[in-house]
C-alpha positions as CSV (number, residue, x, y, z in Angstrom):
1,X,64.6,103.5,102.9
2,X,61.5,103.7,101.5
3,X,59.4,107.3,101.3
4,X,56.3,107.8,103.5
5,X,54.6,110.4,101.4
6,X,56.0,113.2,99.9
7,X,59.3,114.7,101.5
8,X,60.7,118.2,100.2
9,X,64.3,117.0,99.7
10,X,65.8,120.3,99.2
11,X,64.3,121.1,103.1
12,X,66.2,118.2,103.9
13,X,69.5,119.0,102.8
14,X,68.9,122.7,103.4
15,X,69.5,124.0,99.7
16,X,67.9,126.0,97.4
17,X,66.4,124.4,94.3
18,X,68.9,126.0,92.2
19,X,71.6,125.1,94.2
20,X,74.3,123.2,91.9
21,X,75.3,119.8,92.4
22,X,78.7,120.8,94.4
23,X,76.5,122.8,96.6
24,X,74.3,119.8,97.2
25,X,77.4,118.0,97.7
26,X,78.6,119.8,100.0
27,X,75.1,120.4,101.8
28,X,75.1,116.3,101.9
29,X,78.7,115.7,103.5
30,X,78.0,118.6,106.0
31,X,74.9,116.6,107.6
32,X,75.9,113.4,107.1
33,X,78.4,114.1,108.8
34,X,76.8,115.9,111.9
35,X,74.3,112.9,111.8
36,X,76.6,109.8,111.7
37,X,75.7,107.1,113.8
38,X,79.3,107.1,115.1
39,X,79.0,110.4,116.2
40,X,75.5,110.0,117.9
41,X,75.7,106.6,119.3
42,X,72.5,105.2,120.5
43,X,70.3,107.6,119.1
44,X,67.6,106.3,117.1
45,X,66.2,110.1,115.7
46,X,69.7,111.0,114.6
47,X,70.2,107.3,112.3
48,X,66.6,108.0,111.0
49,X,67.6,111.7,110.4
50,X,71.2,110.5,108.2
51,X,68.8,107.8,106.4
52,X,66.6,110.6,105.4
53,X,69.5,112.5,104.2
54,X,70.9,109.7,102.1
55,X,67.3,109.3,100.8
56,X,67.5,112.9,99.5
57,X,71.2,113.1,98.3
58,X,70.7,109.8,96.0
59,X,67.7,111.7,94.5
60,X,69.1,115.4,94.1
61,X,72.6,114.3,93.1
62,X,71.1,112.1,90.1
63,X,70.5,114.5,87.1
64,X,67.6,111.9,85.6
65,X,65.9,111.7,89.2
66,X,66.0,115.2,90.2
67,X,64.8,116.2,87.2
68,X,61.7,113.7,87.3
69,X,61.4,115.0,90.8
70,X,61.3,118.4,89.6
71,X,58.7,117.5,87.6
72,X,56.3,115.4,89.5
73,X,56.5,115.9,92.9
74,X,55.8,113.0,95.0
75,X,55.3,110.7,92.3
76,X,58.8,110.8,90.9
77,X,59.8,107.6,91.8
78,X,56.4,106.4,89.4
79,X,58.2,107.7,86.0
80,X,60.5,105.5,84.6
81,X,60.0,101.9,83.9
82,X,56.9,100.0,82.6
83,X,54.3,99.2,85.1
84,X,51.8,96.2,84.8
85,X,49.2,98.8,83.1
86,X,51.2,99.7,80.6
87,X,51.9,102.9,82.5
88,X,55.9,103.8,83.7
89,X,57.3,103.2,87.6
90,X,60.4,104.2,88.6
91,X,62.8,102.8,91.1
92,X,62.4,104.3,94.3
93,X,65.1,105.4,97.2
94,X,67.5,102.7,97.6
95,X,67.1,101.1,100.9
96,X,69.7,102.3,103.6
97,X,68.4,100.2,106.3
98,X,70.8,97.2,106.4
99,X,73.8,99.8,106.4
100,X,76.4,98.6,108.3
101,X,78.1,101.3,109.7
102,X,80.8,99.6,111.8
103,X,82.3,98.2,108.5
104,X,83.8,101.8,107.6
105,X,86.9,102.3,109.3
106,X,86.1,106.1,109.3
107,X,83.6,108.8,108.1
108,X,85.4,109.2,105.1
109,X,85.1,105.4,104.2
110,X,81.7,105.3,104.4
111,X,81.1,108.3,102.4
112,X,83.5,107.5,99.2
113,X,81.7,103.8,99.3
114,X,78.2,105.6,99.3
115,X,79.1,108.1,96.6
116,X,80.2,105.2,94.6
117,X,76.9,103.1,95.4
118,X,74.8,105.8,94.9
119,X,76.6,106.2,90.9
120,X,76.8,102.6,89.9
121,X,74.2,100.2,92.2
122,X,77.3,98.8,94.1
123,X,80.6,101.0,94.7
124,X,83.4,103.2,92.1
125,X,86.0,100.9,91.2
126,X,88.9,101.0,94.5
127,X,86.7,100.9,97.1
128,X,86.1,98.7,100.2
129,X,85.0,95.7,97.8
130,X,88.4,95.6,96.5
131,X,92.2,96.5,96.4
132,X,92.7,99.0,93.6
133,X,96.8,97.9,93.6
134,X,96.1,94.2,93.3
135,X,97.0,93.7,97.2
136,X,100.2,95.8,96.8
137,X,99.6,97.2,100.1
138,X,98.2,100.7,98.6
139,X,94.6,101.6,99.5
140,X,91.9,104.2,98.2
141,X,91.6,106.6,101.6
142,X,88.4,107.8,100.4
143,X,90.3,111.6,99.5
144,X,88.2,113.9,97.6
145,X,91.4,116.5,96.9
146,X,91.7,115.6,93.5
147,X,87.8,116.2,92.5
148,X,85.7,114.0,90.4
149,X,85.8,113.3,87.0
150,X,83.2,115.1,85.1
151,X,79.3,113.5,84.9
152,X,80.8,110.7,86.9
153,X,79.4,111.9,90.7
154,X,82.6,109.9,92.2
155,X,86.3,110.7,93.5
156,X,88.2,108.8,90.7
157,X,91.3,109.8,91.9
158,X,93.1,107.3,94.3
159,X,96.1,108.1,96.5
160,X,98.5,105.8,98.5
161,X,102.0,105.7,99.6
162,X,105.4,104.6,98.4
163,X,108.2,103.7,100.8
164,X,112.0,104.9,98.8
165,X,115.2,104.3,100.0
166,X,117.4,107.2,100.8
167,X,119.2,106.2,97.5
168,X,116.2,105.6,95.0
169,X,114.7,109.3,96.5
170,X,117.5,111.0,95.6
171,X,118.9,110.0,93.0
172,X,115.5,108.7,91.0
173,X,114.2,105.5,90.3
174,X,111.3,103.5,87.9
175,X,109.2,101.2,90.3
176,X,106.8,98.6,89.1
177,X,103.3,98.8,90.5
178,X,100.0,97.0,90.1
179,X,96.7,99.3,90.1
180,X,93.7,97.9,89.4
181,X,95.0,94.7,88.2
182,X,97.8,96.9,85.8
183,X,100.9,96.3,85.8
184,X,102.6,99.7,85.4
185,X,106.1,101.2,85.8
186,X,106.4,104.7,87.9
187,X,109.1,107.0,87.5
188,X,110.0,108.6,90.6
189,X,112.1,112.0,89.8
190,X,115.4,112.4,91.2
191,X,115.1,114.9,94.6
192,X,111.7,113.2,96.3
193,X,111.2,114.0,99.6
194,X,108.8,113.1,102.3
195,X,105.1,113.5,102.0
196,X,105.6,115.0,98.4
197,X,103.4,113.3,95.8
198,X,103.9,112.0,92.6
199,X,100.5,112.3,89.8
200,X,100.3,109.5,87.4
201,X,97.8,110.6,85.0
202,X,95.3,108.0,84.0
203,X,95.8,105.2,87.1
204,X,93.4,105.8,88.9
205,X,89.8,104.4,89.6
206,X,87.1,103.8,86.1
207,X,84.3,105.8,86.3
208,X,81.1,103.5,87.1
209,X,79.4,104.8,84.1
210,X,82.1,106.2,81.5
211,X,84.4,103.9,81.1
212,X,86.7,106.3,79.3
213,X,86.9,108.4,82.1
214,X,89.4,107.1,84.6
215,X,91.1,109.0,87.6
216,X,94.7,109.7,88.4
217,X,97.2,108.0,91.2
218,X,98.9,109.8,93.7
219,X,101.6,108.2,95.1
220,X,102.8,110.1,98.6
221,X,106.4,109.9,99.2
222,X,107.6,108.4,102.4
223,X,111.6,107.3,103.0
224,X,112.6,104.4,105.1
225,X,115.1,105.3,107.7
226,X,118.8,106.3,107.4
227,X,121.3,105.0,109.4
228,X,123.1,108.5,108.8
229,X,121.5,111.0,107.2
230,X,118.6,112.8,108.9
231,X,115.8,115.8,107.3
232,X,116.3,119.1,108.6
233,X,113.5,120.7,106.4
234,X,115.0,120.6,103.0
235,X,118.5,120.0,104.1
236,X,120.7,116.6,105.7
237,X,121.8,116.5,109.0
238,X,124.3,114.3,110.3
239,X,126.1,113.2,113.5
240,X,129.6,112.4,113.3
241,X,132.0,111.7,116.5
242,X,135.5,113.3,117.1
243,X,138.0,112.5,119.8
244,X,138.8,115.0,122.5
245,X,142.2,115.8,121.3
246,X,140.5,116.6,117.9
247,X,138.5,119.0,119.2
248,X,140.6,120.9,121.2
249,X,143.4,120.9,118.5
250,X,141.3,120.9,115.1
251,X,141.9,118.1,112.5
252,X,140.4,117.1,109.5
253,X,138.1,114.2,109.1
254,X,136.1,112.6,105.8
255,X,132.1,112.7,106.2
256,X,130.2,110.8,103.8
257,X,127.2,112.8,102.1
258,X,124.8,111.5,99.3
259,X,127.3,111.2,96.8
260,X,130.7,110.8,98.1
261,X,132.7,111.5,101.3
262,X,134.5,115.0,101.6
263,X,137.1,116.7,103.5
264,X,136.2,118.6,106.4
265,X,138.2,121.2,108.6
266,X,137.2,121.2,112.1
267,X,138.6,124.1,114.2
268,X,140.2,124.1,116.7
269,X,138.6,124.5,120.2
270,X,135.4,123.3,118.8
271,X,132.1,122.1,121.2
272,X,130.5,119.0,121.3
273,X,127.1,119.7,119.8
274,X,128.0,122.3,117.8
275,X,127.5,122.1,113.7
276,X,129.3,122.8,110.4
277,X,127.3,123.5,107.1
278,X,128.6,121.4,103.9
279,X,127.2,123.9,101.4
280,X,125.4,122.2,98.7
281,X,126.0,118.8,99.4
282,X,122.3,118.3,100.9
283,X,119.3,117.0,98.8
284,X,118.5,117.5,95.2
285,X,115.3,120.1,94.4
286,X,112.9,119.6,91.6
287,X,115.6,121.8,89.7
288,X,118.8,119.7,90.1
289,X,120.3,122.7,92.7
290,X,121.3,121.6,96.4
291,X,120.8,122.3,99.9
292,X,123.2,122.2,102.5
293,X,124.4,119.2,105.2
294,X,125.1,120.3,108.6
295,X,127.9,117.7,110.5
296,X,126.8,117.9,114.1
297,X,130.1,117.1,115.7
298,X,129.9,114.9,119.2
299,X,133.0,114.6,121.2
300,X,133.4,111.2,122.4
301,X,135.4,110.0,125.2
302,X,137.5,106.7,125.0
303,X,136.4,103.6,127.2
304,X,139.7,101.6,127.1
305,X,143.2,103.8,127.2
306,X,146.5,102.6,126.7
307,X,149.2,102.8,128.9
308,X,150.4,105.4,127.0
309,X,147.3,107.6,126.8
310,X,146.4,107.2,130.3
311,X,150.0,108.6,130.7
312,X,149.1,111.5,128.8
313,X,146.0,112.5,130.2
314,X,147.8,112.5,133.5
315,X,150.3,115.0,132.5
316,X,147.8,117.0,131.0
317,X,145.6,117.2,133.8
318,X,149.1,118.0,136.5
319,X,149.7,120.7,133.4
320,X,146.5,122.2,132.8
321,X,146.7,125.6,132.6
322,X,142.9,127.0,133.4
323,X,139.7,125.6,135.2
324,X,136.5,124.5,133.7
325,X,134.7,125.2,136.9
326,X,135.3,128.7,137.7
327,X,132.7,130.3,137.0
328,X,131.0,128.1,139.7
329,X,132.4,130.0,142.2
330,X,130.1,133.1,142.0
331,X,126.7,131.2,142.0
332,X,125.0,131.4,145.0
333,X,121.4,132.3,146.1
């Protein structure tokens, strides 16, 4: 977008001209934000208006052209390179006018791809232009937790998922990845649960300008589902059938947990629905201890009896000794 005459950029953005470069930063993502075409669709003053603020970010967030617009005013963009005359121009704003705003999947997009265009002429290493993990199935989601590497202007640091089994979550597992074109091998610590992350130092996106400075990879947990085992917060939760004659006259019965089967007592007279905690036989924590399983027990009646069953039932329900619906006979309205 090119300047009109001179424009106080630090009016723009609503700063001070001390303000720091985090608090122009944040100044920046605040009205881009407010001014995004996707959030004011159809309105002409409020894409003019975000222009204007990219035109003043690109300048105040540079060190060299902030400082040359310090300096000389509205002829900043004049000091720089060699002119015809032998005097010195300078590049001016970079043109925002062909952006194309319905490329960016969300707000976020657009702003880690102009953070990285406005650094290096054409996007930080991981952005849309590419697949950081070699079409792995990771992506960059333009998340600005980790910070940005010093003198660099850009989130460096890249995060994405990886999907463990049951197995490989708990008890640990090495898992080859490609980042960036790198083949690298991941240790994933015995006890990982969902949505934890793993940092690998060092993975992460080059700087545009230093390239000794490169970012880290976080790696957010997720499991694929269990046939069995369920998360309860930080314990396991399982469901395990019983028979009605097992419930009513206790028994014991193996249930598998996540490294072995193991004995259990059910009581007698127990509920369907009703739960019995295996005490540390749940997951691993970061410090080898365990949390509990709970066996939800579900009392499950046969489809198909025998002659000999159905003859049971049948003296048990000419014996039974008590009825299951008394207390029905007080309700009323």
């Amino acid at each position: 977008m090119a300047s009109t005459g001179f424009k106080d950029y630090y009016s723009v953005l609503g700063v001070a001209k001390s303000a720091d470069a985090d608090g122009i930063k944040k100044a920046f993502r605040q009205l881009a934000r407010k001014h995004h075409p996707d959030v004011n669709p159809g309105d002409k003053a409020a894409e003019e208006k975000f222009k204007e603020i990219n035109e003043a970010y690109e300048v105040l967030s540079d060190k060299d052209k902030r400082a040359k617009y310090d300096q000389y005013g509205q002829y900043w963009n004049k000091a720089g390179a060699p002119s015809p005359s032998g005097g010195s121009y300078g590049r001016g704003a970079s043109d925002f006018d062909d952006v194309e705003f319905g490329k960016y999947g969300n707000f976020d997009e657009f702003i880690n791809d102009l953070l990285g265009r406005m650094n290096n002429g054409g996007g930080a290493g991981g952005g849309r232009g590419g697949d950081p993990f070699g079409g792995g199935g990771f992506r960059n989601p333009g998340n600005y937790a980790g910070g940005a590497s010093a003198g660099s202007g850009a989130n460096l640091d890249i995060e994405a998922k990886i999907t463990l089994t049951f197995s490989e979550a708990f008890n640990g597992v090495q898992k080859p990845l490609s980042v960036n074109n790198e083949s690298i091998t991941v240790k994933i610590p015995a006890g990982a649960k969902i949505g934890s992350k793993i940092r690998v130092r060092g993975k992460g996106n080059y700087s545009p300008q230093y390239t000794s400075q490169r970012g880290d990879l976080y790696l957010r947990i997720e499991l694929a589902k269990h046939p069995f085992f369920q998360f309860d917060g930080d314990n396991l939760t399982c469901d395990v059938p019983i028979a009605p004659d097992e419930a009513v006259l206790g028994t014991q019965i193996e249930v598998p947990t996540p490294d072995g089967s193991v004995t259990v007592n059910v009581p007698a007279g127990v509920k369907s629905g009703q739960s019995l905690r295996l005490r540390g036989k749940g997951w691993k924590n970061t410090k080898g201890d365990r949390t509990d399983q709970f066996v939800k027990l579900t009392i499950v009646l046969p489809k198909d009896l025998s002659a000999i069953e159905k003859e049971a039932y049948e003296t048990l329900k000419a014996n039974r000794s008590y009825d299951p619906r008394s207390s029905l006979k007080s309700v009323k309205l």
